[in-house]
C-alpha positions in Angstrom: 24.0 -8.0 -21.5 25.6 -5.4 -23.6 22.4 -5.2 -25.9 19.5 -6.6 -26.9 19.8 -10.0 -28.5 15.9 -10.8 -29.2 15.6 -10.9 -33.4 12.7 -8.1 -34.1 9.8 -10.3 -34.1 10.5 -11.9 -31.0 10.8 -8.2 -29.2 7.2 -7.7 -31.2 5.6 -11.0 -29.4 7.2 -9.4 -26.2 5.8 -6.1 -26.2 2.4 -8.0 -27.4 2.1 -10.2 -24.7 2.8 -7.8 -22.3 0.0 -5.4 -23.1 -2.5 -8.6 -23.4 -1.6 -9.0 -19.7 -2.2 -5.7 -18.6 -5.7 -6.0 -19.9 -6.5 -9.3 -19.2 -5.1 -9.5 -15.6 -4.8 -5.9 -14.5 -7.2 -3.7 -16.1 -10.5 -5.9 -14.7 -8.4 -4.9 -11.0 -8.2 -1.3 -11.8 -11.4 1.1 -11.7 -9.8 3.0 -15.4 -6.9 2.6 -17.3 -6.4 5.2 -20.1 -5.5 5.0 -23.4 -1.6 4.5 -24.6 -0.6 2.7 -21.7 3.1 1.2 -21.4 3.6 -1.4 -18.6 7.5 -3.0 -18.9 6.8 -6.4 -16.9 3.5 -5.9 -16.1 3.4 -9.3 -13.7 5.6 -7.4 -11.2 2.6 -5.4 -10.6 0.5 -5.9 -7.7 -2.6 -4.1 -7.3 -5.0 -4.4 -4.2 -8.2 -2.7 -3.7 -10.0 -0.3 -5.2 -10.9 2.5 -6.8 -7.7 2.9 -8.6 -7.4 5.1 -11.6 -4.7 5.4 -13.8 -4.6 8.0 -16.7 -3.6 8.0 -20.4 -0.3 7.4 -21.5 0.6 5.8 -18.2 4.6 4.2 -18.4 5.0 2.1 -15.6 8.2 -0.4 -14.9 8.5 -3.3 -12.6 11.2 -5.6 -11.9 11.5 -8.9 -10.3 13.6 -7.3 -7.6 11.5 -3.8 -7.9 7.8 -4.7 -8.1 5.1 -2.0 -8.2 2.7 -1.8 -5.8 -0.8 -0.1 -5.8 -2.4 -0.9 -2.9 -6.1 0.1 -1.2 -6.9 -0.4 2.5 -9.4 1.2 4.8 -11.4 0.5 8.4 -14.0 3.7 6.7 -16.6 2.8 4.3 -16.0 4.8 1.0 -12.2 5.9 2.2 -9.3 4.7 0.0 -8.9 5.9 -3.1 -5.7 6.3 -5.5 -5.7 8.5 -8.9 -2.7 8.8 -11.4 -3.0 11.5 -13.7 -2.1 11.5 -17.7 1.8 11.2 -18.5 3.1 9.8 -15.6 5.7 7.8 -14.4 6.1 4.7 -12.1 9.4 3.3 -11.8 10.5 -0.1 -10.3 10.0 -0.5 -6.7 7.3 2.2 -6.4 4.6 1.8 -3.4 2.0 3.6 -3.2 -0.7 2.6 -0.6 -4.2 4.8 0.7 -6.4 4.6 3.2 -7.9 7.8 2.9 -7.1 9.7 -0.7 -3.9 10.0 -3.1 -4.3 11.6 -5.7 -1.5 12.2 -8.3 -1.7 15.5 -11.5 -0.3 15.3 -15.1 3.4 14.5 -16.0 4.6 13.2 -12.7 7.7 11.1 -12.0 8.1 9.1 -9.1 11.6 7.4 -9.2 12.5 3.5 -8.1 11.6 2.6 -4.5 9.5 5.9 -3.4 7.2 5.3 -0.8 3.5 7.6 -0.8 0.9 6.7 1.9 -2.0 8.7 3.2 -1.5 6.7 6.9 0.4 5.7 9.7 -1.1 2.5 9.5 -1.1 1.6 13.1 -1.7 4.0 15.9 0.9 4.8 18.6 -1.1 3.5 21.2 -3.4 1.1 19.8 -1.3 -1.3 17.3 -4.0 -3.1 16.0 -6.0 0.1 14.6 -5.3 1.5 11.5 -4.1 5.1 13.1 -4.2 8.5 11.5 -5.2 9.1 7.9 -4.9 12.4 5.9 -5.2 13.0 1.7 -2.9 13.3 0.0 -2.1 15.6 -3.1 0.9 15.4 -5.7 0.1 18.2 -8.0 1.0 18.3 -12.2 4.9 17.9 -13.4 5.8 16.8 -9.8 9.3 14.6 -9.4 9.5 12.3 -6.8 13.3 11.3 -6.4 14.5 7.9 -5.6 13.5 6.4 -2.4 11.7 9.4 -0.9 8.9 9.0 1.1 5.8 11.5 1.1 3.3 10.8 4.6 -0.1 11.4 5.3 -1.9 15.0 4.8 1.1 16.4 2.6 0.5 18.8 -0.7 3.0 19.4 -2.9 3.0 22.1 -5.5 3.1 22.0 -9.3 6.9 21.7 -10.9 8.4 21.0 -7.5 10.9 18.4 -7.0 11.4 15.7 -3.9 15.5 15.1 -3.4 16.7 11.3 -3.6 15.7 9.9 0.4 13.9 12.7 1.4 11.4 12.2 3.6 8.1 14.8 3.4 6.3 15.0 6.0 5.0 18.8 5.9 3.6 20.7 2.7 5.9 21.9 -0.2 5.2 25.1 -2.4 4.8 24.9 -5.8 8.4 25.4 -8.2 10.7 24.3 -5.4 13.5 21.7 -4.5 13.2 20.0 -1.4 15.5 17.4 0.4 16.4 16.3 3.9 14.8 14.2 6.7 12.2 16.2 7.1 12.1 17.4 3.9 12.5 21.4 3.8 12.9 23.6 0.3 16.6 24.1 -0.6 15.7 25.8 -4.2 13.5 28.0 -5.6 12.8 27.3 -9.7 12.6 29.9 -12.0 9.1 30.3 -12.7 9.8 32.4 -16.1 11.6 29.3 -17.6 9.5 27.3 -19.6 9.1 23.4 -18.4 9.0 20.5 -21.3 6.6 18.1 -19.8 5.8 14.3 -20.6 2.6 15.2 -22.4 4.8 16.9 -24.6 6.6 13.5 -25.8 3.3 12.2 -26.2 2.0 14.7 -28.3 1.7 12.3 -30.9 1.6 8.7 -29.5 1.3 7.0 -33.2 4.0 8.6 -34.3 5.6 8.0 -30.8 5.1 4.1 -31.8 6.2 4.2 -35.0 9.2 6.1 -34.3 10.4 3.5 -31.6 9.1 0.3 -34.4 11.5 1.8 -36.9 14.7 1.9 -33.9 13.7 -1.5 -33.2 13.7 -2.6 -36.8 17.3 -0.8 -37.3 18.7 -2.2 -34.0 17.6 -5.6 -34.4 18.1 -6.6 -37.6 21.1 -8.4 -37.8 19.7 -10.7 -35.0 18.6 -14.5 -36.0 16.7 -16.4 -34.0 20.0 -19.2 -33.7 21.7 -15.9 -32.7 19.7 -15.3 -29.7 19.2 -19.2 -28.9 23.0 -19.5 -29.0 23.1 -16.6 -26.7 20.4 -17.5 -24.4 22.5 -20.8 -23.9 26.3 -20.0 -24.8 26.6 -16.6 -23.7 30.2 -15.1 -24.4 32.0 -12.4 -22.7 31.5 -10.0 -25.5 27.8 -10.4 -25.4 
């Protein structure tokens, strides 16, 4: 569609019945859940196992051809554990699945279909072990480009970003670009620029709200409820 059709109310119900889900169904799963939360299709998320902690002003988006998957698994008692700092962002398609420890700073992005695990999951000789299984640790203001994949036992530094199908299987330095199967640093940042990070967008999160209420109000306010019906049955090219 070309834009949103939904009169303002019936986006309002949306939004509304999408964060009673996320606490009804998925916060009893999770071990915390801050506060400001955004979940866009929040039953596209699958969550396993536990602990799993998520921090405030969380924005995470599923799809039903991109679900989200947080996922806990371990042979070790007291192993598996995934944390997701404050500001951060999970796009469709996201896995991310421990056996041992992730654990995720401030302001990161990890883009649709990225792959993090802290095991092989089966060992190379014996296929119905679990194999090896190594932390590990995504530091603050990370980005995690589409479809990359970050293995067990791999650190990687504050600011640095992870190219689009990379696949990191050694540590990366902090204020770098890496790319490449096996990932390997292509770029240095400039460490006297100044970064604008996602906390920084939610400096204000009622105001935040408010701001985006008062688009939807403007954007939406021609649209009926026969209007959307008619669209939802009749749609027309120009819709």
């Amino acid at each position: 569609m070309r834009r949103d059709h939904r009169p303002y109310f019936i986006k309002k119900a949306h939004l509304k019945i999408q964060e009673f889900y996320v606490n009804h169904f998925l916060r009893p799963q999770l071990e915390s859940l801050g506060e400001n939360f955004t979940f866009m299709r929040p039953w596209y998320v699958e969550i396993f196992g536990t602990p799993i902690e998520l921090g405030n002003c969380v924005n995470v988006v599923a799809s039903s051809d991109r679900r989200v998957s947080l996922a806990i698994w371990s042979e070790q008692k007291d192993l598996g554990r995934i944390r997701i700092g404050d500001y951060c962002l999970i796009c469709p398609g996201v896995r991310i699945g421990s056996a041992h420890e992730i654990t995720i700073g401030d302001n990161c992005m990890i883009a649709s279909n990225a792959y993090i695990t802290d095991a092989d999951w089966h060992d190379i000789y014996n296929r119905i072990a679990i194999g090896r299984t190594e932390p590990v640790a995504i530091y603050d203001n990370v980005w995690i480009g589409d479809s990359a994949i970050v293995c067990k036992g791999v650190t990687i530094g504050e600011n640095s970003i992870i190219g689009a199908g990379a696949v990191v299987v050694d540590n990366i330095p902090a204020n770098c670009v890496a790319a490449g199967n096996p990932a390997r640093v292509v770029k240095q940042l400039d460490v006297e620029e100044s970064f604008t990070t996602r906390a920084q967008f939610f400096v204000d999160p009622g105001g935040l709200n408010r701001a985006f209420d008062q688009t939807d109000r403007q954007l939406l306010r021609s649209n009926t409820l026969l209007h959307w019906l008619r669209y939802l049955l009749f749609p027309k090219k120009d819709d």
